[in-house]
C-alpha positions as CSV (number, residue, x, y, z in Angstrom):
1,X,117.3,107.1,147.5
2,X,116.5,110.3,148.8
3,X,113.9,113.2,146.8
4,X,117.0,114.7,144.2
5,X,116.5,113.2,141.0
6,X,118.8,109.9,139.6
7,X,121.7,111.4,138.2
8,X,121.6,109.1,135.2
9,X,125.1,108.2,133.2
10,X,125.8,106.7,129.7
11,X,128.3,104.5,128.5
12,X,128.0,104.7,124.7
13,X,126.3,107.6,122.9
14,X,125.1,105.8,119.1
15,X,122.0,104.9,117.7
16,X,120.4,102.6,121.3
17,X,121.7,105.0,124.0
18,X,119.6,108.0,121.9
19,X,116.7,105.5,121.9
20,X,117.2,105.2,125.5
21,X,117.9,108.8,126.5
22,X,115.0,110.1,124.4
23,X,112.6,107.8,126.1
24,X,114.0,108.6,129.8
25,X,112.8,112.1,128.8
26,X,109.4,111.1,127.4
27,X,108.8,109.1,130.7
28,X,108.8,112.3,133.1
29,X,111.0,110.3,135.3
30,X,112.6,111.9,138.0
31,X,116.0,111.7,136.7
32,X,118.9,114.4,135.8
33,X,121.6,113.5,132.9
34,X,124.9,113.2,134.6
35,X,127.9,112.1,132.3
36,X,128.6,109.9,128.8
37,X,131.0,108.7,127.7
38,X,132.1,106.7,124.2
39,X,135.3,105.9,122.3
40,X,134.1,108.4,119.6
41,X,134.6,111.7,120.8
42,X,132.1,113.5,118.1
43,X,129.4,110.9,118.7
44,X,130.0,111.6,122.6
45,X,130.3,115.4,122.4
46,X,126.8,114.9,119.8
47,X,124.9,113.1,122.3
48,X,125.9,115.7,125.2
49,X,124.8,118.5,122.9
50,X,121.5,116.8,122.2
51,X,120.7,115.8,125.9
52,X,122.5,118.0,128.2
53,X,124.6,115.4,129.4
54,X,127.9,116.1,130.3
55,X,131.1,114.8,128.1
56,X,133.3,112.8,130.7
57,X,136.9,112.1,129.5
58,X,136.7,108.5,130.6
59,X,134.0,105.4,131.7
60,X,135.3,106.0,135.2
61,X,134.4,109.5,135.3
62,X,130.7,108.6,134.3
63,X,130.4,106.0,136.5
64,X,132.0,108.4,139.6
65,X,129.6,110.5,138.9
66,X,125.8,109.0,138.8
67,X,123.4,107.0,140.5
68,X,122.4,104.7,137.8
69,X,123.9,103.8,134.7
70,X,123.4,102.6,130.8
71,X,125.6,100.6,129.4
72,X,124.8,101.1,125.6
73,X,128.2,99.8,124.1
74,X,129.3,96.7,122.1
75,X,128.6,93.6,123.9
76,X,131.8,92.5,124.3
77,X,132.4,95.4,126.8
78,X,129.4,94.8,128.7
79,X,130.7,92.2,131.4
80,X,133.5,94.7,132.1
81,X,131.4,97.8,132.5
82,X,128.5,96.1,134.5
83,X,131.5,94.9,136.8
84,X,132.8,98.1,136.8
85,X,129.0,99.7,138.1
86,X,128.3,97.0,140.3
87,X,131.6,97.4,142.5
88,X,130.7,101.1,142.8
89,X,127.0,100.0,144.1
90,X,125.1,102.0,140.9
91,X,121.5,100.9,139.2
92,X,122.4,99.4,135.8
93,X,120.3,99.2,132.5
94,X,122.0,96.4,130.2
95,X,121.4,96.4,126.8
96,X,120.8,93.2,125.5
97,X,122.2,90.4,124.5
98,X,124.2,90.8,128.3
99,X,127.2,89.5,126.5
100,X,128.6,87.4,123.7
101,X,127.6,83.9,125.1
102,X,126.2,82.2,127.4
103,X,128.9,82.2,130.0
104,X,129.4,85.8,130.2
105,X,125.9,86.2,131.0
106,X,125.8,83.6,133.3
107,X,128.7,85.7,135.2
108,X,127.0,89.0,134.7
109,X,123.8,87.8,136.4
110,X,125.7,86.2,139.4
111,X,127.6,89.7,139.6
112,X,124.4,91.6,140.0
113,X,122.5,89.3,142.4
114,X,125.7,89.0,144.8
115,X,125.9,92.7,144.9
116,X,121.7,93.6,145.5
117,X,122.4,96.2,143.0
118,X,118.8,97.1,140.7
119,X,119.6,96.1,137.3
120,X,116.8,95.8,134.1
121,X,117.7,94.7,130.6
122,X,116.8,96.1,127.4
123,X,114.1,93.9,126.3
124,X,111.8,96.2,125.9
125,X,109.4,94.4,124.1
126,X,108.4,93.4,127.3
127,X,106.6,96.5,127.3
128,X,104.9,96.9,124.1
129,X,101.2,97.3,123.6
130,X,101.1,94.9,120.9
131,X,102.8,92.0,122.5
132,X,100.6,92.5,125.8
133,X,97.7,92.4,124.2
134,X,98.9,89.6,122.6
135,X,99.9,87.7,125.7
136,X,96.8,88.4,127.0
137,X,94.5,87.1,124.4
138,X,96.7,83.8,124.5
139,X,96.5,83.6,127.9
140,X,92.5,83.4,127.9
141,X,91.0,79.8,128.6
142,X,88.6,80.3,125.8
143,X,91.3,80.4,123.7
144,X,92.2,76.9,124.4
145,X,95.9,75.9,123.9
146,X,98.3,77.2,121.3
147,X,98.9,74.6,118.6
148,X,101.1,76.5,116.8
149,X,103.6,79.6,116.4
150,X,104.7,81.7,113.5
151,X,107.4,84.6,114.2
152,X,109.5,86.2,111.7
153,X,111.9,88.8,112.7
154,X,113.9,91.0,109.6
155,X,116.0,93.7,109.8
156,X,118.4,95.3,106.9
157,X,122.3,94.1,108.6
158,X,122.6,97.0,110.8
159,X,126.3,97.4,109.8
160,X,125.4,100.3,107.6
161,X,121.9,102.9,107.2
162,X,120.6,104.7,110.3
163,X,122.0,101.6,112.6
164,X,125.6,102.4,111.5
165,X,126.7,99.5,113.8
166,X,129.9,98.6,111.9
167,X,130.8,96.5,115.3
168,X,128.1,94.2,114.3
169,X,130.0,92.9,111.5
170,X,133.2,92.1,114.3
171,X,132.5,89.0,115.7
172,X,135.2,89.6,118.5
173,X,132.9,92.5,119.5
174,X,129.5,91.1,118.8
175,X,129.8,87.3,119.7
176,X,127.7,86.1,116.5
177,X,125.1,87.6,114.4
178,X,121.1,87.9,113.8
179,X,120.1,85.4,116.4
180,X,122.1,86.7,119.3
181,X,122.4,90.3,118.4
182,X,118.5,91.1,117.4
183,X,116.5,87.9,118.2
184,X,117.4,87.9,121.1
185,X,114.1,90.0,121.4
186,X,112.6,87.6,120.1
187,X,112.9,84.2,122.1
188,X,112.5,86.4,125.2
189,X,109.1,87.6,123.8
190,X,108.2,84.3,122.7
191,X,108.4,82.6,126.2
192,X,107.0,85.4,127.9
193,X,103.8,86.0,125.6
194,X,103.0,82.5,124.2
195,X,104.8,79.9,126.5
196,X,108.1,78.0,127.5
197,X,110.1,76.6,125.2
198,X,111.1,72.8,125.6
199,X,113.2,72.3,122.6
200,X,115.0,73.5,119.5
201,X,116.5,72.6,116.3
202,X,117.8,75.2,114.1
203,X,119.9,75.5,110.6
204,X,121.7,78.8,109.9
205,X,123.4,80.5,107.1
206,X,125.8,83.7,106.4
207,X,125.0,85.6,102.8
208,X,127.4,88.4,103.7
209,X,130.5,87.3,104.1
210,X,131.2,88.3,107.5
211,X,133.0,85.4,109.9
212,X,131.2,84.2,112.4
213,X,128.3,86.6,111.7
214,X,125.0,84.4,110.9
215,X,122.9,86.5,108.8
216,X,120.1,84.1,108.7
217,X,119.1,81.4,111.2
218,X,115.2,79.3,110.8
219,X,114.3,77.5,114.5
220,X,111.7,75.0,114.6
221,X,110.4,75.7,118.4
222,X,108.6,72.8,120.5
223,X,106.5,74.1,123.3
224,X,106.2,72.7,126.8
225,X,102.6,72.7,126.5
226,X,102.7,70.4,123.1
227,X,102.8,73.4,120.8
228,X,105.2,73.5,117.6
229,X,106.4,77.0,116.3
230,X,108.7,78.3,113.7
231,X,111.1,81.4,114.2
232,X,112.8,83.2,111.5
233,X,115.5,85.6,112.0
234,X,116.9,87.6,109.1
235,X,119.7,90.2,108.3
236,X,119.5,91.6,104.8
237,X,120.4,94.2,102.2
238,X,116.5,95.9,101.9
239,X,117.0,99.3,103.5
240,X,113.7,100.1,103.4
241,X,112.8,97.4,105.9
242,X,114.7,98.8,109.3
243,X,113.2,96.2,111.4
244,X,109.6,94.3,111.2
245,X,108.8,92.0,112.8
246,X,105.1,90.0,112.4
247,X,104.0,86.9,114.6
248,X,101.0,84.3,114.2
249,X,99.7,82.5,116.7
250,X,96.8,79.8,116.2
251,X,95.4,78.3,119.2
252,X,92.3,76.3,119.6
253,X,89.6,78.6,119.2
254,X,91.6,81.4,118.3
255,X,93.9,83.1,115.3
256,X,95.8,86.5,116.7
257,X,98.3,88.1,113.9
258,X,100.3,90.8,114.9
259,X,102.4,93.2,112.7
260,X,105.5,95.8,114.0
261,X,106.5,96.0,117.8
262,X,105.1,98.6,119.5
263,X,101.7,100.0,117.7
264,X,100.5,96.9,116.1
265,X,98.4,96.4,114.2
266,X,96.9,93.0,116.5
267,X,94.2,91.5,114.7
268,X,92.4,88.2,116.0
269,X,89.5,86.0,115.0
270,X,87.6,83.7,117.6
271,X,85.5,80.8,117.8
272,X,81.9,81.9,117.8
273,X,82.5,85.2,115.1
274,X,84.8,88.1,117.4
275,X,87.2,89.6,114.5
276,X,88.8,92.5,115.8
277,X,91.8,94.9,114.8
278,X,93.4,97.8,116.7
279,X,96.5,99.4,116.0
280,X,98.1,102.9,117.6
281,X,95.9,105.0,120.1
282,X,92.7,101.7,119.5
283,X,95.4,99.4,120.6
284,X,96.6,101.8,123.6
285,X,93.2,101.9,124.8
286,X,92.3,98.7,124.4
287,X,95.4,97.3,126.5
288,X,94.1,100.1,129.4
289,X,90.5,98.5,128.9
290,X,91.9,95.4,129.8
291,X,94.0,96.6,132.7
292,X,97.1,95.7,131.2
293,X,100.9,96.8,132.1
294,X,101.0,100.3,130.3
295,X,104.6,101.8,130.9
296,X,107.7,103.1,129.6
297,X,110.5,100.4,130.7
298,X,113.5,103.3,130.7
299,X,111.1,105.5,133.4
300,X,110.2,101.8,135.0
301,X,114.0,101.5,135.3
302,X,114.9,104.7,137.5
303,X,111.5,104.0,139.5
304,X,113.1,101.1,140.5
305,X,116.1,103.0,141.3
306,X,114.2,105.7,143.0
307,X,112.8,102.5,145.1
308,X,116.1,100.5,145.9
309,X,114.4,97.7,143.3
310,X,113.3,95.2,142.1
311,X,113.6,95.8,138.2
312,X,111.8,94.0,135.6
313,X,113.5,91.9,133.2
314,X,116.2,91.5,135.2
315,X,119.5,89.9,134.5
316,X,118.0,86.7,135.2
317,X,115.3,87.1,132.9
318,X,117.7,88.0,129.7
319,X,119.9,84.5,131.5
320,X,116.9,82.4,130.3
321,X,116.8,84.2,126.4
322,X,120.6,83.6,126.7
323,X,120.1,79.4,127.8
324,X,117.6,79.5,124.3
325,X,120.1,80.9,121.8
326,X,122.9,78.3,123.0
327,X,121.0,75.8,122.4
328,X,120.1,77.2,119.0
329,X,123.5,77.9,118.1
330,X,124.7,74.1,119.4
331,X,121.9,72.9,117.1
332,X,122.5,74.7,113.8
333,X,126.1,73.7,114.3
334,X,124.7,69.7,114.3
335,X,123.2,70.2,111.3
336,X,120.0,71.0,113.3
337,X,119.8,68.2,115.9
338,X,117.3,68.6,118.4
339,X,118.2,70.5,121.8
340,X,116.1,70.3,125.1
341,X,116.0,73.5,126.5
């Protein structure tokens, strides 16, 4: 692209394409907001209001009228709208999941590679202090191998409080519940900061009432490299818990504990007497010490755009979260038999 700023479009204007919006403005990317667009009319004319994006009448309208693109809706509209994006040649952010099972994905990310068109995901844990620093204290021979993985994800059922998602609770528009819908985040994370996953077995349960909408899923995780892990994934009623999430790793000759997603705290203990903890700015700095990836994925994402790609996690990236929570669903539906992954 040439010097003008990325005329930047939104499809959906809740809770996620704020989140997204607000940290496109933090970034100091060289982007303009062009048009959004969403089935509610006071949520889209809010969000226009709020951003100085413009309130388009349709999704074509938006997508007419930018270079690059967030699609920010339910999931069961996502394969139609990245479609939609990719036949007129614009950058797409997807939000995660991609879609609302594995084969939607799957044709999502053939979609985007046949048309060369850049394209990121919103896994933006990818891009937290917290889990790079984590990643990289795992990744350290000293450390010897990890032996074993705790990682528990809860959230209150974002059907109701700040998330006011009430689509969640619609399978037909969600796909399924905790795993797919937030933990996704999760077994990305997982593979990319401690190591690939080679199997699964997995029970679930649904407390609330809501077809097809698992509000609780346990997954015992077996590594490639010989590790074991566990992964809990929970949708509750405690609306003082938004979403926490808090991860233990043990390997040989090292304990790391993380709590929260972004800021930390990371605390870790090695063999020989190191106990450290750094949280907030200490953690910022400590991940810059280390020369470690330091970046806000929605300004990452028009860069890309800016450049004519690549974009990072792409579609094929989120593909490989999407192969884990099949196999995780096809489990818990055996009564937990073991999947290879």
């Amino acid at each position: 692209m040439g010097a003008e700023p990325v005329r930047v479009g939104f499809l959906g204007a809740g809770l996620i394409a704020t989140f997204h919006s607000k940290m496109l403005r933090r970034s100091g990317a060289d982007a303009s907001w062009a048009g959004v667009w969403d089935p509610d009319a006071e949520r889209c004319r809010r969000f226009a209001a709020a951003s100085g994006a413009t309130a388009c009448a349709s999704e074509e309208e938006v997508l007419d009228g930018c270079d690059a693109v967030f699609i920010c809706t339910w999931t069961s509209e996502h394969e139609r709208l990245v479609r939609a994006a990719v036949e007129r040649g614009l950058g797409v952010f997807c939000e995660k999941p991609l879609g609302v099972d594995l084969t939607a994905a799957q044709a999502m990310a053939d979609a985007v590679a046949s048309a060369d068109v850049v394209h990121q995901v919103g896994l933006v844990l990818r891009y937290s202090p917290a889990f790079g620093l984590l990643r990289d204290l795992v990744a350290d021979e000293a450390a010897g191998r990890v032996m074993s993985v705790v990682f528990r994800d809860d959230q209150y059922i974002p059907v109701q409080g700040m998330y006011a998602s009430s689509w969640r609770g619609d399978r037909l528009r969600a796909g399924s519940g905790t795993l797919l819908e937030h933990s996704i985040h999760d077994l990305d994370i997982i593979e990319h900061a401690v190591g690939r996953v080679a199997s699964v077995s997995a029970r679930s349960a649904n407390f609330h009432g809501l077809e097809g909408i698992e509000d609780s899923v346990a997954t015992a995780l077996g590594f490639a490299d010989g590790g074991v892990g566990t992964m809990a994934s929970v949708w509750h009623d405690v609306l003082e818990r938004p979403s926490l999430r808090r991860v233990e790793v043990f390997c040989e000759r090292l304990y790391v504990v993380l709590t929260g997603d972004w800021w930390g705290p990371v605390a870790w203990t090695r063999l020989g007497g190191e106990e450290r903890e750094v949280a907030g700015d200490a953690l910022v700095a400590e991940v810059r010490r280390r020369g470690l990836p330091d970046r806000n994925p929605d300004g990452a994402f028009i860069e890309a755009v800016q450049r004519g790609g690549p974009a990072w996690p792409g579609f094929a990236d989120a593909l490989r979260a999407h192969v884990l929570v099949d196999a995780i669903y096809g489990s818990a539906a055996q009564g937990g038999v073991p999947i290879a992954v």
